[in-house]
N, C-alpha and C positions, 0 to 999 in steps of 0.2 A: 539401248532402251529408248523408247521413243518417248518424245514429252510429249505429257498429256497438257492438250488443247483448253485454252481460258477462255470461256464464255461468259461478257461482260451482257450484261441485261442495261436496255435504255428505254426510254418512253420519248414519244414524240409527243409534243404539243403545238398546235397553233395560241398564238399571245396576241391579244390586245383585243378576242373578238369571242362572241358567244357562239359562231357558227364555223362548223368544220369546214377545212379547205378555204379560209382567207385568214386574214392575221396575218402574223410573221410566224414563220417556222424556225421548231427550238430540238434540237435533241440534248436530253437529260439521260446522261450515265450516272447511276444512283450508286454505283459503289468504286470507284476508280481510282481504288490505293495501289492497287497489283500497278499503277501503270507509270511510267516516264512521263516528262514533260514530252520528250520526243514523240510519244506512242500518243497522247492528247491530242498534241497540233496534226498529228498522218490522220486520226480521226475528225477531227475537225473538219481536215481536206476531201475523209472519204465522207460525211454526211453532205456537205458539200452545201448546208446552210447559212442564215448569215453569221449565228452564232452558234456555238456546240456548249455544254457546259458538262463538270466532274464532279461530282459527290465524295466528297471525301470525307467517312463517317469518324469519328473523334465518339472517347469516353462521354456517356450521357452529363458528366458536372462539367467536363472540358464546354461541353457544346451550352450546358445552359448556361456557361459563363462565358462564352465567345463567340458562340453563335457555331452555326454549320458550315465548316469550311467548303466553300465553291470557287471552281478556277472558271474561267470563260474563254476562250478562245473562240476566232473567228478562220475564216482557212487557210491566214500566212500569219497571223499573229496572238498574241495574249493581250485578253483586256483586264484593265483595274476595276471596271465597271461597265456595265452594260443594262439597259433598264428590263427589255422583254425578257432576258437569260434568265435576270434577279426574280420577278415577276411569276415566269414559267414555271422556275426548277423550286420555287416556294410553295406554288398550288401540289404541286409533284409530290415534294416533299410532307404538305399536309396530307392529300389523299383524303379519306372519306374520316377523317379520325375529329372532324370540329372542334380544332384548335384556333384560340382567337388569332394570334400571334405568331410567326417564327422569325428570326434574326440569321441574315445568312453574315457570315465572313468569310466577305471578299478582298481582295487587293489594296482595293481604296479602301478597307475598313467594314463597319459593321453595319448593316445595311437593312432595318426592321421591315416586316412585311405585314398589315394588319390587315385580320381575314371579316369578311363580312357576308349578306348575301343581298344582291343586288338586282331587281330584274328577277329573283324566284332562284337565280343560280350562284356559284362563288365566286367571288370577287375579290381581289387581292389589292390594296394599296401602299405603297412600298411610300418612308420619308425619304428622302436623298440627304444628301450634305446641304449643308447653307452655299449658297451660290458665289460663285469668283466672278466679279466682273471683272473685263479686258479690255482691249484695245476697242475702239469704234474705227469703221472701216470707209474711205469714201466710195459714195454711189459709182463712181468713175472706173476704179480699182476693180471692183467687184464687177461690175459690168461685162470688163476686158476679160477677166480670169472665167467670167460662166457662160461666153458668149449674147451673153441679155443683151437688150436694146435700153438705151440709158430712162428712157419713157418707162420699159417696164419696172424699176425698183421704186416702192413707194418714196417719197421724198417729206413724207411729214414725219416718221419713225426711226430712228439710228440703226444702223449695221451695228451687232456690236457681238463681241466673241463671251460668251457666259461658261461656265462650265460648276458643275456638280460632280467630277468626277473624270470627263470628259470634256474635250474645250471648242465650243460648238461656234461658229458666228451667226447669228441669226438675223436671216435676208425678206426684209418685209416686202411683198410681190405689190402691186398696184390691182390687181386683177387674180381673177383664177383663171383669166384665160392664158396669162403671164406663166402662171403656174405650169397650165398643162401644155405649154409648147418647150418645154423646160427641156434642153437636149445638151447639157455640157460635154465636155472633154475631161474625162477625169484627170490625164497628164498637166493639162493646164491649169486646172485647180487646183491640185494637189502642190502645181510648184508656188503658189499664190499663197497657198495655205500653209504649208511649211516656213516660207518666209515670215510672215506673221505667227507664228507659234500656236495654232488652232487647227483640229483634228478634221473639221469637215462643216460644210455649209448646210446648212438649215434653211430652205425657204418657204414662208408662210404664205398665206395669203388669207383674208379677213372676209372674200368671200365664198365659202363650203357651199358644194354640192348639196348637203343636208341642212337642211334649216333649222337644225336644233343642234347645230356643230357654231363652236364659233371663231375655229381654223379649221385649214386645210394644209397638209406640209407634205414637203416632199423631201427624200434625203437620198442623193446621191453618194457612194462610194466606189471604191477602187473596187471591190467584186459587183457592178452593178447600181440597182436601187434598191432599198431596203424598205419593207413596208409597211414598219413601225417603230424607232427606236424613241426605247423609253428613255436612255442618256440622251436625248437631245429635247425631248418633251419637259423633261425639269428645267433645262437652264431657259426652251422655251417658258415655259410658266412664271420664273421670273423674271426675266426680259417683259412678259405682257401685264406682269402687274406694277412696273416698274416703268411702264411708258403708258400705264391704264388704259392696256389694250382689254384686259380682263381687270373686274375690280377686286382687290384683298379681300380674299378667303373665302371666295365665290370657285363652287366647282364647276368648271367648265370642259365640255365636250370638243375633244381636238380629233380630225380625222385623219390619214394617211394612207399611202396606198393604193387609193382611189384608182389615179393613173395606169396600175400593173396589174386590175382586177384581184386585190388582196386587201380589200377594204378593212383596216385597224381602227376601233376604236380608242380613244385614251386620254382619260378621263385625268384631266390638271387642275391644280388649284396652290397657291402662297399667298404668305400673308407681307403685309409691309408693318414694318415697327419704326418708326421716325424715318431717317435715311436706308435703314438695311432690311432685307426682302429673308426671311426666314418659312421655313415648316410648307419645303418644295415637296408636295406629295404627286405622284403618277400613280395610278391604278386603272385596271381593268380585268377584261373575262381573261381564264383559260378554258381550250378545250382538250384533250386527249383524241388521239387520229391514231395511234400505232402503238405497238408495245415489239419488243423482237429481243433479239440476242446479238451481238458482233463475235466471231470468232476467229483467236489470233492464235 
């Protein structure tokens, strides 16, 4: 008897941008109970972007009381969080049906997304966790581990590792020109960054190509650059309202991707309450670019 063939349905979207073909690319499998963790991460590897994510549909009172479970993987591993995934696979998830609200749960917990319309189109702004701060790093260290010249790391701002989910250092540039000459070793990072207990380097720079942006970042990882992560944008947002790079509860415009012609929008904003920085929100556009089938 021959087995018959599973045809899993996904939608592609570009995250963080109103215009098709820049953003970061996401592919959303909207029903992916039939599947293994094993059969996830080989797709992950075949779409071959920086994050994949799985829709695992749960009884309608399960889900309004826990929200919609999503896994995320990237193309060697599983994430707890990831902000375009969360962002992406939520507008996906709404569809045309104008719902204010959805709650994904993820890894890290439950993860709200509140729908709006922003610019004439939809808009998603996701809260994160209340932010961990970590270790502060010296300009010296950092320097060595991303090949920088010790001139380019600003020196009025901390290195300092934040995490919402993920545990980012974030590297205030002096310049965008600091930025855009930006050519690490991921090997050597990575061994820099493991030492230190933090996932990956964030660097900003204060001043954007757009005059109505009031960062510009870039983020290197082990598959490349990435050309908008929303997990790195929250612990950026508190880290800037937290050194009143940005002021409490001001939303402000962060760009990315600039560099790799994949221009991300993403739009940050937290508030400070005495010493502790609360209510990390990221949001921006999705678009939809593809719908298809995988067949295993």
């Amino acid at each position: 008897m021959v087995n018959q063939k599973r045809r899993l349905p996904f939608v592609q979207m570009d995250v963080f941008t109103s215009v098709p073909l820049e953003g970061n690319q996401l592919a959303v499998f909207t029903d992916a109970r039939a599947l293994s963790d094993a059969e996830m991460q080989a797709l992950a590897r075949e779409m071959n972007f920086s994050e994949t994510t799985f829709v695992l549909p749960r009884d309608p009172a399960v889900e309004s009381e826990r929200g919609v479970q999503v896994r995320i993987f990237t193309v060697g591993e599983e994430l707890p969080f990831a902000g375009h995934p969360t962002l992406g696979t939520a507008l996906v998830l709404r569809g045309d049906s104008g719902i204010e609200e959805i709650c994904l749960d993820l890894k890290v917990g439950k993860i709200p997304v509140r729908f709006s319309a922003y610019g004439g189109l939809p808009f998603g702004m996701m809260t994160q966790r209340d932010p961990v701060f970590g270790v502060t790093h010296s300009r010296e260290d950092v320097a060595r581990a991303t090949g920088l010249a010790l001139e380019d790391i600003a020196d009025d701002l901390p290195i300092q590792t934040v995490s919402t989910g993920n545990a980012f250092a974030i590297v205030p540039l002096r310049s965008r020109a600091a930025l855009e000459k930006l050519a690490p070793v991921w090997a050597q990072m990575g061994e820099y960054l493991k030492k230190m207990e933090t996932r990956f380097f964030y660097f900003v720079s204060r001043e954007p190509v757009n005059p109505q942006a009031r960062l510009q970042a870039r983020m290197i990882f082990y598959n490349g650059e990435d050309p908008a992560t929303g997990s790195a944008a929250g612990p950026c947002a508190a880290w800037a309202v937290l050194h009143g790079v940005i002021p409490s509860g001001e939303q402000a415009l962060m760009e990315q991707g600039v560099e790799m012609k994949r221009r991300s929008q993403i739009f940050i904003s937290a508030e400070r309450e005495g010493s502790k920085i609360v209510n990390v929100r990221v949001g921006g556009h999705a678009v939809e670019v593809a719908r298809g089938e995988v067949v295993l």
